[in-house]
C-alpha positions in Angstrom: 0.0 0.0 0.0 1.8 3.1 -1.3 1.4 6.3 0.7 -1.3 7.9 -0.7 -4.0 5.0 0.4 -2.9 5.2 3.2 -3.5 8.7 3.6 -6.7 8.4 1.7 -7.6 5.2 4.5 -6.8 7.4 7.5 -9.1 10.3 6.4 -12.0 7.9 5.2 -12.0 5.9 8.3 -12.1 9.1 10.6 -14.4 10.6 8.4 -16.8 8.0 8.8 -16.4 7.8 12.7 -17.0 11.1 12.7 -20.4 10.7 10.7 -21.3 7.5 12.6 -20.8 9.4 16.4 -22.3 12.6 14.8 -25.0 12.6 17.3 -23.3 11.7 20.6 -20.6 14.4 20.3 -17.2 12.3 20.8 -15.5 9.6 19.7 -13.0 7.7 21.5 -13.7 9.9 24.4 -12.4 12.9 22.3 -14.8 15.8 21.3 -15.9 15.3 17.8 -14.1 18.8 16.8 -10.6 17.8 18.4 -10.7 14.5 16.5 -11.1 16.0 13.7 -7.9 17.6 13.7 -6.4 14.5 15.3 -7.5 12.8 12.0 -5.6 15.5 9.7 -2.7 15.9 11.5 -2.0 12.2 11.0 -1.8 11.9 7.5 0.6 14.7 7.5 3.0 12.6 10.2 2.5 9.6 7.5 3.9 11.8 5.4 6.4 13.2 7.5 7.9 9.7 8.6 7.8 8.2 5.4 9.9 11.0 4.4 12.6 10.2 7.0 12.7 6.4 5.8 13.1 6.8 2.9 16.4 9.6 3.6 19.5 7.6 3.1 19.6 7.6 7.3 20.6 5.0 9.4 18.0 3.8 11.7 19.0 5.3 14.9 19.0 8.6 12.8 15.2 8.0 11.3 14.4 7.2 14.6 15.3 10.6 16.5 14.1 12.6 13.6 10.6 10.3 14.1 10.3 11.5 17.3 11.5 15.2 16.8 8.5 15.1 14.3 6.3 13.3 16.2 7.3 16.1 19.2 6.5 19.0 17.2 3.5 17.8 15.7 1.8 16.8 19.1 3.3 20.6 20.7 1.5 22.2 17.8 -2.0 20.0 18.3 -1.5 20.6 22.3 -1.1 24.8 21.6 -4.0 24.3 19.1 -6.4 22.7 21.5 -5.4 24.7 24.2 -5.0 28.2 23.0 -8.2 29.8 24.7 -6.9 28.9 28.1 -3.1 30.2 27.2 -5.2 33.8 25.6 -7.0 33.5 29.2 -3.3 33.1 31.3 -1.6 35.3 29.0 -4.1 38.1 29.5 -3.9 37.5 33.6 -0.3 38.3 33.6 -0.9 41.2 31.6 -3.0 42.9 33.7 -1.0 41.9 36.7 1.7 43.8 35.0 -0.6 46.5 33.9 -3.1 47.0 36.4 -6.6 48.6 35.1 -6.7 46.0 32.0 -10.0 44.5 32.2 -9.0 40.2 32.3 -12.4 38.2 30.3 -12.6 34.8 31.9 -15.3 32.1 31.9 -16.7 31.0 34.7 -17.5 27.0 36.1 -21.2 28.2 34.8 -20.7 29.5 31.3 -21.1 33.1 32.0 -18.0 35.7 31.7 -16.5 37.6 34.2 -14.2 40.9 34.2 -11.1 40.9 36.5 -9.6 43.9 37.5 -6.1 44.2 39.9 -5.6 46.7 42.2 -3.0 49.7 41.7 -0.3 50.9 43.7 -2.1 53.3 45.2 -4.5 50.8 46.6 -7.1 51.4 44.5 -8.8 50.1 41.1 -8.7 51.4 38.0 -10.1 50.0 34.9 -10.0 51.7 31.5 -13.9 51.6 30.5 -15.8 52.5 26.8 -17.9 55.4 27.0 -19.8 56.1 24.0 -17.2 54.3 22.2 -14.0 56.4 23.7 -12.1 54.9 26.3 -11.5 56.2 29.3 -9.1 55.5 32.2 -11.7 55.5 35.7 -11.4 55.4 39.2 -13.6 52.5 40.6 -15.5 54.2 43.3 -18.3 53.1 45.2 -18.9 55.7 47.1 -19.8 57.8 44.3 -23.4 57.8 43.2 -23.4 58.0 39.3 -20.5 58.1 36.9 -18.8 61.2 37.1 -16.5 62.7 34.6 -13.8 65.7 34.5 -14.8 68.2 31.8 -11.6 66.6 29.7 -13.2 63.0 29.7 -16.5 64.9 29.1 -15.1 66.4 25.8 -13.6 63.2 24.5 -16.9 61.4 24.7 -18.8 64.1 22.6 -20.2 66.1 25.1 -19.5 70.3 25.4 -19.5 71.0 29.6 -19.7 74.7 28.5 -23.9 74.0 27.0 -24.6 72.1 30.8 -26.1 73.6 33.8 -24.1 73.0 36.7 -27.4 72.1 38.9 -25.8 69.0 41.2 -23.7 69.6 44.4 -21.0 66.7 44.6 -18.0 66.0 47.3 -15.0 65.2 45.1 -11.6 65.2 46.6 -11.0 68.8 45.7 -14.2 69.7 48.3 -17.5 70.7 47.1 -17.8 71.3 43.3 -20.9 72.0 41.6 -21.6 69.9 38.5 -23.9 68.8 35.6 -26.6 65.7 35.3 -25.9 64.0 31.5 -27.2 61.0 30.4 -24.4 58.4 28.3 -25.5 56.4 25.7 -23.2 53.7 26.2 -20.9 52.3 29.3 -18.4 49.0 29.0 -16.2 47.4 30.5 -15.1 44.4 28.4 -18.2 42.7 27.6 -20.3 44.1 30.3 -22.1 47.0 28.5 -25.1 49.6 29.9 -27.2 51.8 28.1 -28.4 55.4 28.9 -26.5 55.1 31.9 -26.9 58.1 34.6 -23.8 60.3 35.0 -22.5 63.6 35.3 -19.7 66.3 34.5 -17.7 67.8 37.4 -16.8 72.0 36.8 -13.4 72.3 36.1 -10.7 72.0 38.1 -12.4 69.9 40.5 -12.3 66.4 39.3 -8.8 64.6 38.8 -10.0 61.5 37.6 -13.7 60.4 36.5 -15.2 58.2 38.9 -17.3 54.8 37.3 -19.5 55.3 40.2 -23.0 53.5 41.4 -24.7 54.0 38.5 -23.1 52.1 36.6 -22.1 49.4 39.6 -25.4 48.4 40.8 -26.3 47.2 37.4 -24.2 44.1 37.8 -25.0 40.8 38.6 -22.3 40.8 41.4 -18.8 42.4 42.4 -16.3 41.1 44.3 -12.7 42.3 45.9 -10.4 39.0 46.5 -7.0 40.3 47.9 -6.0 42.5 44.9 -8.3 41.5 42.2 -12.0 43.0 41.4 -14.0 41.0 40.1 -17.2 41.9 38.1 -19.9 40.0 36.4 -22.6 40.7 34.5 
């Protein structure tokens, strides 16, 4: 049997496993997806090690390059298979490194969840999606509704010189007076609000905008483990 039935075999026996356990969803214990690509990465390691035998090689040689191959190809299926959860550890030491990146996990249940690590200066900081433009936010729960400096206010589309400065808020800089606007959209990785409640701080008397209550109380839950924030929808 020359190579090319054999190749031709492989595929039309996995092929019709795969039509034959269509309905229960593995085969071999293996989800029906994964063996697919089991069943054409081994034709291409037929190919592979009849290659090497047929190399004017001793055997010990054919052997080592066999396994080298054989290596390779199973490190290559392994990364394939289990690239989400190497995106999902990649992206937790990037925000440990770079605290205020919003980490996406799954949880045991299905549903997603956004991870947030704490600062240097003790507190969180997340960079959220306001009508599209992101902006860098203090997490603050004491804060009743989303509050932006007149600079954050600007880059979202909105002019703080047409507001009327009608609210009195406490900010860090004392009393300020400032402006009740409405946002059409709020995010933080795939947690996302509509017509969210919000308002623009007078100048000079916000230095950072606050992702206050507003938007907080909307979620399904949020919890503070150690150095890590974590929200879910």
């Amino acid at each position: 049997m020359n190579r090319l039935n054999i190749v031709l075999a492989i595929l039309g026996i996995g092929l019709a496993l795969l039509i034959f356990n269509n309905n229960g969803g593995t085969t071999f214990g293996m989800h029906n997806d994964d063996f697919a690509r089991v069943v054409y990465l081994v034709p291409i390691a037929v190919m592979m090690s009849a290659a090497v035998w047929a190399s004017r090689h001793t055997v010990s040689q054919s052997i080592r390059n066999l396994l080298i191959w054989f290596v390779i190809i199973m490190a290559l299926a392994t990364a394939y298979i289990y690239r989400q959860d190497a995106e999902q550890v990649g992206n937790r030491v990037f925000a440990g490194l770079m605290p205020g990146h919003a980490v996406v996990v799954t949880t045991s249940e299905g549903g997603q969840e956004v991870i947030l690590h704490k600062r240097s200066n003790g507190h969180f900081e997340a960079r959220v999606k306001i009508n599209g433009q992101p902006i860098d936010m203090l997490i603050d729960t004491g804060a009743s509704t989303i509050a932006l400096s007149p600079e954050d206010a600007e880059r979202v589309g909105i002019i703080p010189e047409n507001l009327t400065y009608s609210m009195t808020v406490l900010t860090a800089n004392g009393r300020a007076r400032a402006a009740p606007v409405e946002l059409g959209s709020v995010a933080i990785g795939p947690i996302k609000r509509r017509d969210v409640e919000a308002s623009v701080a007078e100048a000079g008397k916000l230095d950072q905008s606050l992702l206050g209550m507003s938007f907080l109380e909307t979620l399904g839950s949020m919890q503070m483990q150690t150095d890590e924030l974590r929200l879910r929808d």
